[in-house]
MIDO-864142 format. One line per field, with one value per residue (C-alpha): residue in one letter; x negated, y negated, z negated; residue number from 1. Coordinates in steps of 0.02 Angstrom, whole numbers. Each point is the difference from the previous one (the first is absolute). Example, Ala and Ser with C-alpha at 12.3 -4.5 7.8 and 13.67 -1.06 7.14 Angstrom:
aa <- c(a|s)
east <- c(-615|-69)
north <- c(225|-172)
up <- c(-390|33)
i <- c(1|2)
! end
This chain:
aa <- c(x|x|x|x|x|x|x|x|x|x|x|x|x|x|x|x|x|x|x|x|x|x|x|x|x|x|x|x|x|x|x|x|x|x|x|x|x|x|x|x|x|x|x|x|x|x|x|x|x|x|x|x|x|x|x|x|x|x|x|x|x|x|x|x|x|x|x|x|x|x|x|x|x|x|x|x|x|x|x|x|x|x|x|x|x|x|x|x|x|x|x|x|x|x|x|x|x|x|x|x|x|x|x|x|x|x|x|x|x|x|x|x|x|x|x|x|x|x|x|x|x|x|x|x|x|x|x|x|x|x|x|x|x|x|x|x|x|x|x|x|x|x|x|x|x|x|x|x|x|x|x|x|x|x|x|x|x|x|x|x|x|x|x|x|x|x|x|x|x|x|x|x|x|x|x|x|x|x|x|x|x|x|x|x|x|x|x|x|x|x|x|x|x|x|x|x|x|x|x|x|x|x|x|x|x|x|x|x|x|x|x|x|x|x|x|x|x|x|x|x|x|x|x|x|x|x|x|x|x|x|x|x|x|x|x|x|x|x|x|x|x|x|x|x|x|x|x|x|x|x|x|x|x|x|x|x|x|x|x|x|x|x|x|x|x|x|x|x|x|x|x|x|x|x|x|x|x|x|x|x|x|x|x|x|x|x|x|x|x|x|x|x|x|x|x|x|x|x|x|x|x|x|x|x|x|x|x|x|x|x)
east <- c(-9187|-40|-136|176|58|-178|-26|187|-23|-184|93|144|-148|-88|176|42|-189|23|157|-66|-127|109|116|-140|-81|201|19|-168|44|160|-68|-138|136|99|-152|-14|188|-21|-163|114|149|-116|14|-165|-42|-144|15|-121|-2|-4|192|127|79|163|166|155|145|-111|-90|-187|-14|-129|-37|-141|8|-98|-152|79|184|89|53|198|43|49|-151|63|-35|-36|126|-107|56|-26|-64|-57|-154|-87|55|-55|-165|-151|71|89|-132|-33|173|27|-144|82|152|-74|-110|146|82|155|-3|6|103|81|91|-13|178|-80|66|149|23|99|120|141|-91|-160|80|57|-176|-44|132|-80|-168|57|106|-169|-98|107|86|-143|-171|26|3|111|181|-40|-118|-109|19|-120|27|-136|76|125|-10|116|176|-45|-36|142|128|0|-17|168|76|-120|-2|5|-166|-101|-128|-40|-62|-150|-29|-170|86|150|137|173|106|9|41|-153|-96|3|163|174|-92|-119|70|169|-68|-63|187|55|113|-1|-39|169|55|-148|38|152|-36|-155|70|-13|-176|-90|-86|26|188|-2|-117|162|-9|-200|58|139|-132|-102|-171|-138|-78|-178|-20|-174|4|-98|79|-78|79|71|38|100|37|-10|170|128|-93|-78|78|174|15|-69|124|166|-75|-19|181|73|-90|-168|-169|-136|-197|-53|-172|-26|-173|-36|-85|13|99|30|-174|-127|-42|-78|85|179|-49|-120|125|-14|170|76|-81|45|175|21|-94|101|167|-37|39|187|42|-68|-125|15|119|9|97|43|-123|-154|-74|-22|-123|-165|97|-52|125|99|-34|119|12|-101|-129|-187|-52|-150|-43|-184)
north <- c(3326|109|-8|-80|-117|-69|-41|-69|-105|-60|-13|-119|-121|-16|-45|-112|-97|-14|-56|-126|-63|-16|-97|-126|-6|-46|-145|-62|4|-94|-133|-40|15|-132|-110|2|-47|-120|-82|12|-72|-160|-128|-51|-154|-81|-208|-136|-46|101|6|135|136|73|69|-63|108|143|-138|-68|-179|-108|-163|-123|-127|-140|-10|-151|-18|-116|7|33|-21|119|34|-73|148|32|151|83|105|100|112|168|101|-126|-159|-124|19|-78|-117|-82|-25|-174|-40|105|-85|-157|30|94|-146|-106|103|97|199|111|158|93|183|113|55|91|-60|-71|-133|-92|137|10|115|-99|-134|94|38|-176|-40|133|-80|-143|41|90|-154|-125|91|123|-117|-158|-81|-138|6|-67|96|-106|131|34|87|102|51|124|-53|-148|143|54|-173|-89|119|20|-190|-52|121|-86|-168|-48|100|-76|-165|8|111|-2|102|42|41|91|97|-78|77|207|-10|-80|141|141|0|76|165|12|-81|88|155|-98|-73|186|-53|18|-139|-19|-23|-102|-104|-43|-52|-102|-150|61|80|-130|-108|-151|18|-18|-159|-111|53|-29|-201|-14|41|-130|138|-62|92|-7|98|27|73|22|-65|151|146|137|114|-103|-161|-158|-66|153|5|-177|-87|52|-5|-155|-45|69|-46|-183|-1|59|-147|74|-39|107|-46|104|11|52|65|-34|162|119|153|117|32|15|-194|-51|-144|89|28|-138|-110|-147|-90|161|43|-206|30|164|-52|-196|102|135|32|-39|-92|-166|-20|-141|24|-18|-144|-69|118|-61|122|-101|19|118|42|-84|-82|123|43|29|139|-40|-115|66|20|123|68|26)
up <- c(-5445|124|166|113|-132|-22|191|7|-137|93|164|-89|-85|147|124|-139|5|194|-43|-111|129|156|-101|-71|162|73|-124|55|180|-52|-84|117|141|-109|1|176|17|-122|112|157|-55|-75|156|63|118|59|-31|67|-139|-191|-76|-84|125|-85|67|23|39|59|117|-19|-82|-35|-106|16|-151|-14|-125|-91|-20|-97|-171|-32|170|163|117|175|99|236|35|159|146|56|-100|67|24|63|-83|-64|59|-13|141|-137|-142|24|4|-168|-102|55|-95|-129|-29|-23|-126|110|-9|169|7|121|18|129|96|137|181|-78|140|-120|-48|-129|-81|-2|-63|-155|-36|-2|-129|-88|8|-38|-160|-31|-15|-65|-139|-52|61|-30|196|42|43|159|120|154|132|129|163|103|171|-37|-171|45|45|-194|-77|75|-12|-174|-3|59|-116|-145|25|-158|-58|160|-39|188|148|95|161|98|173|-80|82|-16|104|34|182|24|-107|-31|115|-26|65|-130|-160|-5|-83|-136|-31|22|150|188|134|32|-216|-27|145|-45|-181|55|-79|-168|35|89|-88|139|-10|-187|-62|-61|-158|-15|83|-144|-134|67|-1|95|164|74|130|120|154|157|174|85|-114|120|-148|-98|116|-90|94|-40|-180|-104|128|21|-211|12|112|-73|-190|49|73|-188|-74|-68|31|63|58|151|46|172|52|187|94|-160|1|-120|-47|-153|50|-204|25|-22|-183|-38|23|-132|66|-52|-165|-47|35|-93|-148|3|7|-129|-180|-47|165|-81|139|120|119|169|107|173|74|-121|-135|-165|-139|63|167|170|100|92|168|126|148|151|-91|-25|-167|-96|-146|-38)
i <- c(1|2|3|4|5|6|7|8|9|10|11|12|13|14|15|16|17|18|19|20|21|22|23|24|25|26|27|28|29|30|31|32|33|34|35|36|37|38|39|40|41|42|43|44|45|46|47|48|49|50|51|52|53|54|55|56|57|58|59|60|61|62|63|64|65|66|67|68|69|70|71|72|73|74|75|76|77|78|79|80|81|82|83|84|85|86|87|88|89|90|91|92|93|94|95|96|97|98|99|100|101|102|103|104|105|106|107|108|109|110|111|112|113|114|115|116|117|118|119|120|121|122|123|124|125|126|127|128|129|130|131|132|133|134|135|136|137|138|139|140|141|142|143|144|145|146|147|148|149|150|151|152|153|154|155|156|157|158|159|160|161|162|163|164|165|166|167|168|169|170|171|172|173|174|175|176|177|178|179|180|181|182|183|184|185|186|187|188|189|190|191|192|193|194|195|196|197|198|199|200|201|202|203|204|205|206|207|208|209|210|211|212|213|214|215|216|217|218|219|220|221|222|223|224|225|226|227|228|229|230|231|232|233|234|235|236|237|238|239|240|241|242|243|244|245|246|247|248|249|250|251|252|253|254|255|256|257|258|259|260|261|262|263|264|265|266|267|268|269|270|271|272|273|274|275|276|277|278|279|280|281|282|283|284|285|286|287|288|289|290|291|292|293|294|295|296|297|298|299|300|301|302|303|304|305|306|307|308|309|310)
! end
């Protein structure tokens, strides 16, 4: 071998180490890169209080179980909404230790600004199939509405009866007109003012309670009397209204001089933690009737009479 074929064959060994290198320095890169899709694509969500985050059809989930559940059986479970970047919050701690305390589950999924969507709605099944199938939770669900949480809650409710122990709501929204408005909810049902509008009936959760009356599911409802966000009368009180004229019964707190506020009393409500926890489980709770909540529940109150929580 001559002088060239000894550099050549030096020049080839030496490509073929860089080579080498670059290509063990590339599958590095790769797999950290992998680990840092891997850490985005885990869901992570701050809870008042410590439970199990997961996903659900690409969508952030989350499951509070109670430290002692009972042998053999379903664990009764509070479906919350809504649930977003900022809720639940610590707002609703005392409310969660509550039921926690008495053995039900919290979990909730978060749809974005679904406003009660279609498409929301089929995440919710999805939850829910989630739970019950896979986790364990009850066949029937004790819903509870936050503000806008009441579009999601109750309109996947009168297309579930069946699967609903009961619904509680802490000044919810119940009909769309109301809020967000035709304006800013149609985007979310991927249709214009005019579309939406015109299938309102089948959208708005006011318009569709029958089937919630047929099944007999028990409402309790508080709401302020000074709410200019969500107005108690074209929300609690006009479901109220159309829910007790298809036969079912519904307790409605009113809160004189509250609006829609951060007021503790919205969500240290004992009237409302009695009634979800009397009407959880399998639907074998005590059941409401002629306008009087049995078992834990306090007597209902009606619209226009003062009541509190502490």
């Amino acid at each position: 071998m001559d002088w060239r074929q000894a550099i050549c064959c030096s020049g080839f060994r030496n490509l073929l180490a860089v080579s080498l290198c670059v290509l063990t320095v590339s599958l590095r890169v790769c797999a950290d890169d992998s680990g840092k899709e891997a850490a985005v694509g885990t869901p992570t969500k701050e809870l008042p209080i410590a439970g199990e985050v997961f996903s659900v059809e690409g969508h952030t989930a989350f499951l509070i179980l109670p430290t002692h559940k009972s042998t053999g059986n379903a664990t009764p479970w509070v479906w919350y909404a809504p649930t977003i970047t900022n809720y639940p919050c610590d707002d609703e701690k005392w409310m969660f230790e509550k039921f926690l305390a008495a053995g039900l589950a919290i979990a909730g999924i978060d749809v974005g600004e679904s406003y009660g969507s279609p498409q929301g709605r089929v995440l919710y099944s999805a939850l829910y199939r989630e739970l019950v199938t896979k986790r364990g939770l009850s066949k029937k669900a004790c819903l509870l509405a936050r503000s806008r949480g009441g579009l999601m809650v109750y309109n996947w409710a009168v297309e579930n009866p069946a699967s609903v122990a009961c619904i509680a709501g802490i000044y919810p929204v119940c009909d769309i007109t109301s809020y967000p408005g035709i304006k800013s909810a149609c985007g979310a049902y991927g249709m214009s003012e005019e579309e939406l509008t015109a299938q309102l009936s089948r959208h708005n959760p006011v318009d569709r309670v029958k089937p919630l009356a047929k099944a007999r599911v028990p409402i309790f409802h508080i709401h302020g009397d000074s709410d200019t966000l969500v107005p108690l009368e074209q929300n609690s009180g006009k479901l109220a209204e159309r829910y007790r004229r298809f036969g079912g019964v519904m307790t409605l707190m009113v809160i004189k001089g509250r609006g829609h506020d951060h007021w503790p009393g919205w969500v240290q409500c004992q009237e409302l933690v009695d009634f979800v926890i009397a009407h959880a489980g399998e639907g074998k709770g005590s059941r409401q009737s002629n306008g009087t909540a049995s078992g834990k529940a306090r007597p209902a109150r009606e619209t226009g009479k003062d009541s509190s929580c502490p």
